[in-house]
N, C-alpha and C positions, 0 to 999 in steps of 0.2 A: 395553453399552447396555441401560437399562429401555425399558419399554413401558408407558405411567403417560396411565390417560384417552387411549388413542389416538393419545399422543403420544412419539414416539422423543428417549429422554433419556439421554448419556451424560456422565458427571460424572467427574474426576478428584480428586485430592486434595495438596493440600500442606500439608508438614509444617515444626513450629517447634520445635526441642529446646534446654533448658534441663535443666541439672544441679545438683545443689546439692549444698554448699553453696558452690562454688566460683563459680557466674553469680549467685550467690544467696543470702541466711539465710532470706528471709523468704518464705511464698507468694508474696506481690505483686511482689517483686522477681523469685522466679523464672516469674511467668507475663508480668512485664515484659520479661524475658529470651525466654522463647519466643516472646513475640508479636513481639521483633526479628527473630529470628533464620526467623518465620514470613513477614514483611514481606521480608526479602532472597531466600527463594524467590519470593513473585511478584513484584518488583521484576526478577528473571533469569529462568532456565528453573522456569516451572511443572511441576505433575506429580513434587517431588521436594525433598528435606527436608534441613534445614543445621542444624548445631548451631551454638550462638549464638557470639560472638567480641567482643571488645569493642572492635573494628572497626564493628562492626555500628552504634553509639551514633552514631558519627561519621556513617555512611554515612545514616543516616536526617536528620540533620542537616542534610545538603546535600543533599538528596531537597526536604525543605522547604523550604528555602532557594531551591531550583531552580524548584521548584512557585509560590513566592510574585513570584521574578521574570517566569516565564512567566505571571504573573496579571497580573501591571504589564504586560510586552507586550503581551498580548493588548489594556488596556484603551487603553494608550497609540497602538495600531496600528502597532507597531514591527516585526511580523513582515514576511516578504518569502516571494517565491514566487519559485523559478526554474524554468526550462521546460527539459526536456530531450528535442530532437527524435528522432520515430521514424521510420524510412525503412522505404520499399518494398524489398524486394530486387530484385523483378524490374525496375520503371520506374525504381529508383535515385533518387526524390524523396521528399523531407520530406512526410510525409501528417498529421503533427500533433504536439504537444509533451504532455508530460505532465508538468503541474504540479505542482511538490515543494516542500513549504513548507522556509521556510532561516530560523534566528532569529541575529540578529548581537546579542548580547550587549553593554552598552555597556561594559564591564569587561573578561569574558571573553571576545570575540571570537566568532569562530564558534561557536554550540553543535553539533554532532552531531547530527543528527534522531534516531540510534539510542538517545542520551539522554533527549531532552525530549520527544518522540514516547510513550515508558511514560509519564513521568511524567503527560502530560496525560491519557493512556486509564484512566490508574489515580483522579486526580480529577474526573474529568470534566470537565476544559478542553476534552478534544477536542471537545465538541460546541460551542461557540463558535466553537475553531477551524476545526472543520471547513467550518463554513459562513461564516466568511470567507473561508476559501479558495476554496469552489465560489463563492464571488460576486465576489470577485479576478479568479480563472479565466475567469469568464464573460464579466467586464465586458471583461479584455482581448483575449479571443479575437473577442471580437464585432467588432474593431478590425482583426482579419485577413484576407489574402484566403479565399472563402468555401469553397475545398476543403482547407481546413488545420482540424483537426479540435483540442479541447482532451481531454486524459484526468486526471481528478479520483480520486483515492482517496476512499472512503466506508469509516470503521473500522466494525465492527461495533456498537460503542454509538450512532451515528447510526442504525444502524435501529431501534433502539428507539424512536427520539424520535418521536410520533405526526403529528408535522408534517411527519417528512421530503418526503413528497410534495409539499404543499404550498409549500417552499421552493424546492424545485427548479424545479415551474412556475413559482412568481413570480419566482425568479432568470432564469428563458428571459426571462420578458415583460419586466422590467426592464433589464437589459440586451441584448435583440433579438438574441441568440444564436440560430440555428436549432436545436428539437431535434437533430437528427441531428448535429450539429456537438459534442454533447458525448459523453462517452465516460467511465461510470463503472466505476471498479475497485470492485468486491469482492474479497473474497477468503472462502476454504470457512468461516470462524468464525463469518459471518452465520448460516449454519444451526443452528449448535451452541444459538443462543437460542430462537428458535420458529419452527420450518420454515415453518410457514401463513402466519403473517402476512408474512414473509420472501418467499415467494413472491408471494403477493397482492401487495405494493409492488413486484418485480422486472416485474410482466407489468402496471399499471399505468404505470410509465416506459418500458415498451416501449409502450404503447399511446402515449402521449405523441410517440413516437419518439427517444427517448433510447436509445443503445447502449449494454447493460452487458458490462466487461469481468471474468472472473474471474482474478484474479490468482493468483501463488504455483501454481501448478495443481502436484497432483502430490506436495506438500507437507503437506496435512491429510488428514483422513478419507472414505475414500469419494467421492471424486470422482468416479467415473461416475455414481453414482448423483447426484448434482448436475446434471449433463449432460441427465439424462434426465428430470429436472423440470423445468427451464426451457433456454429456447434462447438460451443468449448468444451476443453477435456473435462474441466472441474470446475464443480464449485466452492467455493470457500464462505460457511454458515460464519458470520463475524461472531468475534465474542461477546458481543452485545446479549445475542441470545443464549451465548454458552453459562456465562455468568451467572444466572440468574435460572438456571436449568435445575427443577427439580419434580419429586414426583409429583406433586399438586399444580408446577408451572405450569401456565399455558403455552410458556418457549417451549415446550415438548411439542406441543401439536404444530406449531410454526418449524422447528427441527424436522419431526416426522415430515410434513410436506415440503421441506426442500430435498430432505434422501429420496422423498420418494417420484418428484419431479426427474431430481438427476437421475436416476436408475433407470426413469422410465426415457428418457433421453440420451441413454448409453454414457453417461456423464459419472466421476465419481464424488466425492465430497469429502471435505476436510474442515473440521471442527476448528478452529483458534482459540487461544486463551484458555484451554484448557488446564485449570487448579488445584480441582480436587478427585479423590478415589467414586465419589459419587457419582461427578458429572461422566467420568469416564464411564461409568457403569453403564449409563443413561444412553450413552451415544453410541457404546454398542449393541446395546438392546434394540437402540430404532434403526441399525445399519448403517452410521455411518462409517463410512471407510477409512479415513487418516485423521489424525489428533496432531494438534502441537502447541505446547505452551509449558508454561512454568513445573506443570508436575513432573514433566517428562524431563525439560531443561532449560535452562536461561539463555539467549545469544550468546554464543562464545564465542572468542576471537580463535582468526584460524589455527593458531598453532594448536589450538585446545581440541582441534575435531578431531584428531586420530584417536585421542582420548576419550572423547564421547562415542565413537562409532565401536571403541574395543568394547569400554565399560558396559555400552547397552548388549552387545551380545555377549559379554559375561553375564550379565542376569539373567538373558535370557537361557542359557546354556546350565543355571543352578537351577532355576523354577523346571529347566525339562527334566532335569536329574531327578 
């Protein structure tokens, strides 16, 4: 990291290689080449450099391709959200859904969020989308009973946008959502752009009473030092660690010290990717507080929440019996 005006700047680098005269005869062709083969680094893992392939021709092809349909959605209002409930560990009830956008393709069916999720952060569709989704989100949670909480992802290029704030309040007042009732995810790349302003927007949606959640924890750079600039409600352990959670893991002792950071930070914490009978075991033994993933339930589209919210407290209403 530099130290540039006061300001903490760490930058990486990706790389596009191009050979001649084989990618290439002519300059234009071979820096046509490297800028493919530089495009397929940040389209995958940044931070690290491919030489070109004429794979590559195609794969940008359907990049655009995919980018221009996702532009029709968007205009069309074709995308969809679905809600995947978080439970309490200890009281054993649904405390809120965290909304996942889902795009059903009229051709190709489900798209992959893991897909169309880059393409739009790399055009800047996300921010369109984004805030359809937080005003989706809002509009249906407002529709809920009022201790069911909604949790929204915020990409890092939404904080850029100067109006964030502004959107978010008039999405509250628009749709009669109580602050406290929404729950936004960050994750640690918001800082990587301009820490000040970053923070300034985090401690105004807290003043609002908006709960920010940091997601991924544990996974970027220096996350205590995040911790210790601003007071998020929650943390969220990514399922990286959940995964792979068992009695002999060493993810247990990396678990253990994120509950036990957030507790001692008046912070709560919420498991993801949650699978199996075991890891649940696991994550209440070390305290964590809310769980959500596949054991519990899949994103389901709205109409299906009235149904997941009855059915979890039927179970829980046999197991008290």
């Amino acid at each position: 990291p530099y130290e540039i005006d006061g300001y903490r700047i760490r930058s990486n680098v990706s790389i596009g290689i191009a050979i001649g005269p084989q990618d290439g005869e002519s300059v234009d062709d071979l820096l046509m080449a490297a800028d493919l083969a530089l495009y397929s680094v940040k389209a995958g893992n940044r931070g690290t450099y491919k030489f070109y392939e004429k794979a590559m021709n195609k794969e940008l092809n359907d990049r655009r391709q995919m980018e221009l349909d996702l532009r029709e959605a968007l205009e069309r209002n074709e995308l969809e959200l679905h809600y995947q409930p978080i439970l309490n560990l200890r009281t054993n009830v649904i405390t809120g859904f965290e909304a996942l956008a889902r795009w059903r393709h009229p051709i190709k069916g489900m798209v992959p969020p893991a897909l169309f999720i880059p393409v739009a952060e790399d055009s800047e569709l996300i921010l369109p989308l984004g805030e359809w989704a937080l005003r989706e989100a809002c509009h249906k949670a407002a529709q809920w009973p009022d201790d069911l909480r909604i949790a929204v992802n915020l990409s890092p290029k939404q904080f850029t946008s100067p109006n964030l704030f502004h959107t978010i309040e008039q999405t509250l007042k628009e749709t009669g959502l109580a602050p406290e009732r929404l729950e936004l995810e960050i994750t640690e790349r918001i800082f990587m752009e301009n820490n000040d302003s970053t923070l300034s927007t985090l401690r105004r949606l807290k003043e609002l009473g908006v709960r920010v959640s940091l997601d991924d924890f544990g996974t970027g750079y220096s996350s205590l030092s995040y911790l210790r600039s601003f007071p998020f409600d929650k943390i969220k352990v990514d399922r990286a660690f959940v995964s792979d959670l068992k009695d002999s893991s060493e993810h247990i002792v990396i678990v253990q010290a994120v509950v036990s950071i957030a507790r001692a930070l008046g912070m709560t914490t919420t498991a993801e990717g949650v699978e199996t009978e075991d890891q649940q075991r696991l994550l209440t033994t070390l305290g964590c507080d809310e769980v959500q993933g596949y054991l519990y339930s899949a994103p389901v589209p709205i109409e299906n929440v009235p149904e997941t919210i009855a059915k979890w407290a039927s179970q829980k209403k046999t197991k008290a019996a």
